[in-house]
Backbone bond lengths (Angstrom), bond angles and torsions (degrees), N, CA, C in turn:
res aa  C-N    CA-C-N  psi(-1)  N-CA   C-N-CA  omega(-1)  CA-C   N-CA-C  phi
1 X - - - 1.453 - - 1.540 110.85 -
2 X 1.215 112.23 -43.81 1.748 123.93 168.81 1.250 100.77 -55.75
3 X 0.939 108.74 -77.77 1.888 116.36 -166.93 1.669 106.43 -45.13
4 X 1.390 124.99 -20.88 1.305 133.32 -178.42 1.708 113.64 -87.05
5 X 1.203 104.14 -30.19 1.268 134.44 154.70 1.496 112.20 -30.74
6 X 1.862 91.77 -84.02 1.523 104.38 -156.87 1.288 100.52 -60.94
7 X 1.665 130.10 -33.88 1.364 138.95 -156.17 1.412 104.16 -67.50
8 X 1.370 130.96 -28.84 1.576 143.47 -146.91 2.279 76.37 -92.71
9 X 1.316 97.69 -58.47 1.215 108.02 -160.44 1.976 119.14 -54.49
10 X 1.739 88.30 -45.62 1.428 85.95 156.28 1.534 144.77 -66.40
11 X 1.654 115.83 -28.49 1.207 117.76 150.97 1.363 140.38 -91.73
12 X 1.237 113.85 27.02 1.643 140.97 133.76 1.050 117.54 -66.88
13 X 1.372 120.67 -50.81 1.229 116.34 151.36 1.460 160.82 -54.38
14 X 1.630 91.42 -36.42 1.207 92.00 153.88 1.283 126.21 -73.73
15 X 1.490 132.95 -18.44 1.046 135.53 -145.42 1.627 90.67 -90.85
16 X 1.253 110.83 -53.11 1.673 115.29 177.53 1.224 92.92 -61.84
17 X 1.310 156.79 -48.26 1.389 138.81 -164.99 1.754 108.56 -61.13
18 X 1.095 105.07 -34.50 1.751 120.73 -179.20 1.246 119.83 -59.87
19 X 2.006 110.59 -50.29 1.406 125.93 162.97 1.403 119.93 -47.17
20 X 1.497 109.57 -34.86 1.989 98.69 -167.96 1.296 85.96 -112.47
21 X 1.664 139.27 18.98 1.017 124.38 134.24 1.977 136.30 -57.37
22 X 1.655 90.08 -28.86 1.222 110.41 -162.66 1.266 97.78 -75.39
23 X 1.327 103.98 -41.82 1.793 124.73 -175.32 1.175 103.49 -68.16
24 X 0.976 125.89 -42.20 1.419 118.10 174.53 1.467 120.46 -54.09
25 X 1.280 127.49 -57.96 1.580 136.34 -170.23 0.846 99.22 -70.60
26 X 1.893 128.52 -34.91 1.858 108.54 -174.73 1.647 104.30 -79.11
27 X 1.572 117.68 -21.21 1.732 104.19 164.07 1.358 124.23 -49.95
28 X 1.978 98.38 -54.07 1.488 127.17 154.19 1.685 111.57 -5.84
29 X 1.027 86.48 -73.79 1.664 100.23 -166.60 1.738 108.12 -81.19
30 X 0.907 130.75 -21.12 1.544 140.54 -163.42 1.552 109.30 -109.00
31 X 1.493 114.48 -23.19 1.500 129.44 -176.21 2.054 94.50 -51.67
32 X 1.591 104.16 133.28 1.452 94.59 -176.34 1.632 103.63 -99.03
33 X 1.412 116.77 -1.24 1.480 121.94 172.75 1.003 119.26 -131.30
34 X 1.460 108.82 155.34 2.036 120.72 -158.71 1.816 100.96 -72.45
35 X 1.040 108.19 -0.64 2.011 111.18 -179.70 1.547 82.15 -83.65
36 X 1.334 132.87 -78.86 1.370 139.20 -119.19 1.695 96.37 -87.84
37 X 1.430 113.74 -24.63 1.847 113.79 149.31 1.734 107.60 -66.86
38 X 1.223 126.19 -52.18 1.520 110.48 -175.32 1.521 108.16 -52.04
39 X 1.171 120.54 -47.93 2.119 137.08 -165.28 1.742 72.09 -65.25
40 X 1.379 136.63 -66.93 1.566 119.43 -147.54 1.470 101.16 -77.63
41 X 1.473 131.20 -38.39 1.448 119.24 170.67 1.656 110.51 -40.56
42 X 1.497 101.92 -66.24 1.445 109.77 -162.76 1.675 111.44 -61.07
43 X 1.494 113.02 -22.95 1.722 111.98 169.53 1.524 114.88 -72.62
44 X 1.397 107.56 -48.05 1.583 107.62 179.32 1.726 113.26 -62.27
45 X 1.265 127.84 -30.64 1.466 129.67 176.35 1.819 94.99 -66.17
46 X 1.476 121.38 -41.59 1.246 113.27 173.07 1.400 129.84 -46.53
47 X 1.539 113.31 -64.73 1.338 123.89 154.26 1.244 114.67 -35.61
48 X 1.518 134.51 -56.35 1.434 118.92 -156.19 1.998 102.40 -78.11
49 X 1.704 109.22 -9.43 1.261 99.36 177.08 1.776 96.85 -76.57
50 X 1.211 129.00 -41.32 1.319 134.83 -155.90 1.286 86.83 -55.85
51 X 1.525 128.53 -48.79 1.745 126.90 -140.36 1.685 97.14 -83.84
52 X 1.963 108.96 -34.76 1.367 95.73 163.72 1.723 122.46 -60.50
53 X 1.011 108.40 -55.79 1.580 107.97 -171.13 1.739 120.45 -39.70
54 X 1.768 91.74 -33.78 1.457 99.91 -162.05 1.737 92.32 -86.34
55 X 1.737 124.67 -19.52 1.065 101.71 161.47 1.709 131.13 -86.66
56 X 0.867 122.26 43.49 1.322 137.43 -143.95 1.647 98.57 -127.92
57 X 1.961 95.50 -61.17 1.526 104.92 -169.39 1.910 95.80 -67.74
58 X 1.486 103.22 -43.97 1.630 93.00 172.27 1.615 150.81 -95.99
59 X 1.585 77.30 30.12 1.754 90.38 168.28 1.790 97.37 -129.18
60 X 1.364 122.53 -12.23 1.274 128.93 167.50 1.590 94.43 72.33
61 X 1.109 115.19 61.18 1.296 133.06 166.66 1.470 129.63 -116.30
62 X 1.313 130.94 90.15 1.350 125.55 -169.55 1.414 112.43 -61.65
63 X 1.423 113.42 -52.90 1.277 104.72 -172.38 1.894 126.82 -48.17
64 X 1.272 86.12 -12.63 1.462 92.71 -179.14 1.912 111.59 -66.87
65 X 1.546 91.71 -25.48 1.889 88.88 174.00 1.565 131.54 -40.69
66 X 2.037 66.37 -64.62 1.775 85.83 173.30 1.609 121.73 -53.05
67 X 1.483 116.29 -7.11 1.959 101.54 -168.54 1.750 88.63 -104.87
68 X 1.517 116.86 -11.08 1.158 115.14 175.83 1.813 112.47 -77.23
69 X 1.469 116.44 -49.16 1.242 122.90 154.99 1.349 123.26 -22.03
70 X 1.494 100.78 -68.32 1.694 116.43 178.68 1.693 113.59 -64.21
71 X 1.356 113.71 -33.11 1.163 117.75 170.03 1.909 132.51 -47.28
72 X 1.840 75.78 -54.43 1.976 99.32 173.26 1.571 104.83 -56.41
73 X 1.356 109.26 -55.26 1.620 114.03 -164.99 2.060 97.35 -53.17
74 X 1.326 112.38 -42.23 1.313 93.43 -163.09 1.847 99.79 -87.52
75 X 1.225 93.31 10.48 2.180 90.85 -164.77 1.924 76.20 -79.77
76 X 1.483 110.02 -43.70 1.117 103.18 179.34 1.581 148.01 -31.67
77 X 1.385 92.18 -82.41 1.702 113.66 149.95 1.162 114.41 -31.67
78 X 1.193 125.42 -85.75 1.367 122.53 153.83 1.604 122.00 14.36
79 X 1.783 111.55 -84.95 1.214 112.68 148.50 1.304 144.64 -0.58
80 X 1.601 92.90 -94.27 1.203 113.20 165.51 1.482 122.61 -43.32
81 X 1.504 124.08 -12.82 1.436 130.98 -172.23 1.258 114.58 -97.31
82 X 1.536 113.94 -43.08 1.555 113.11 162.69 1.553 114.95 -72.63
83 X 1.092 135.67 -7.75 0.588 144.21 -176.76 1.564 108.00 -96.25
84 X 0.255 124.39 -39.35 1.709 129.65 -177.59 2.009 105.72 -93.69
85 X 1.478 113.88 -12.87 1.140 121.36 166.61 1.843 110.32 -63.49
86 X 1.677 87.04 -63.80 1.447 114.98 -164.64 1.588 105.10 -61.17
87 X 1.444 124.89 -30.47 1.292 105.26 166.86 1.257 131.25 -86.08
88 X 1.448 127.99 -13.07 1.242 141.69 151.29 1.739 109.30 -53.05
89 X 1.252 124.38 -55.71 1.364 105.36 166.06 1.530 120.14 -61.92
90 X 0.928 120.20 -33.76 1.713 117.37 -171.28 1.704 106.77 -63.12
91 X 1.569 103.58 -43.88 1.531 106.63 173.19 1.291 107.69 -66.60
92 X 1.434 114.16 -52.16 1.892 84.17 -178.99 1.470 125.01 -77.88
93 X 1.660 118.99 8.84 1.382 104.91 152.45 1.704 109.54 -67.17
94 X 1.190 107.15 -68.87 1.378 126.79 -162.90 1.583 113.81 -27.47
95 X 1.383 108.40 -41.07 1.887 152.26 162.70 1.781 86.34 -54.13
96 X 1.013 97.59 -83.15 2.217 86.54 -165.88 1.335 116.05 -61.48
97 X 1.762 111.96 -19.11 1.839 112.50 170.00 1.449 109.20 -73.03
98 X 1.445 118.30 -10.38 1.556 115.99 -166.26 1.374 98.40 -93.81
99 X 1.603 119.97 -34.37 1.210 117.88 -163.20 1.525 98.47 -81.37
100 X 1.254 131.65 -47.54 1.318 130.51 179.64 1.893 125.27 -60.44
């Protein structure tokens, strides 16, 4: 009866994890500045770790942690990469508005 429980509970969960997935990509896609795509990349890699973990607790699979672990570290980098793109372009506009 528990275990029937938790099962109802985890795919509620997923299901809301799926919804502000959706929400996410149409911000994703609708965002009118290159920040508010980096914030929606780096949220949706969040979610898709949440949706692993939460499938994890309901298939009772550990190993599934670890690809969620490994997942975050690269949602990370990742990050950090557009990010570190996007301010290198912004300076060399800012750099050719100074010179002009």
């Amino acid at each position: 009866m528990l275990e029937n429980a938790y099962n109802i509970l985890y795919m509620a969960a997923l299901l809301c994890d799926a919804a502000a997935m959706v929400l996410t990509l149409i911000r994703c896609i609708t965002g009118k500045r290159i920040v508010d795509r980096i914030i929606c990349v780096n949220m949706m890699c969040n979610e898709a770790t949440l949706a692993i973990a939460i499938l994890a607790l309901y298939l009772k699979q550990s190993y599934l942690l670890d690809v969620s672990l490994i997942y975050v570290m690269l949602s990370f980098l990742s990050v950090l990469i557009l990010t570190k793109v996007f301010i290198t372009v912004y300076l060399k506009q800012k750099q050719k508005e100074g010179d002009e």
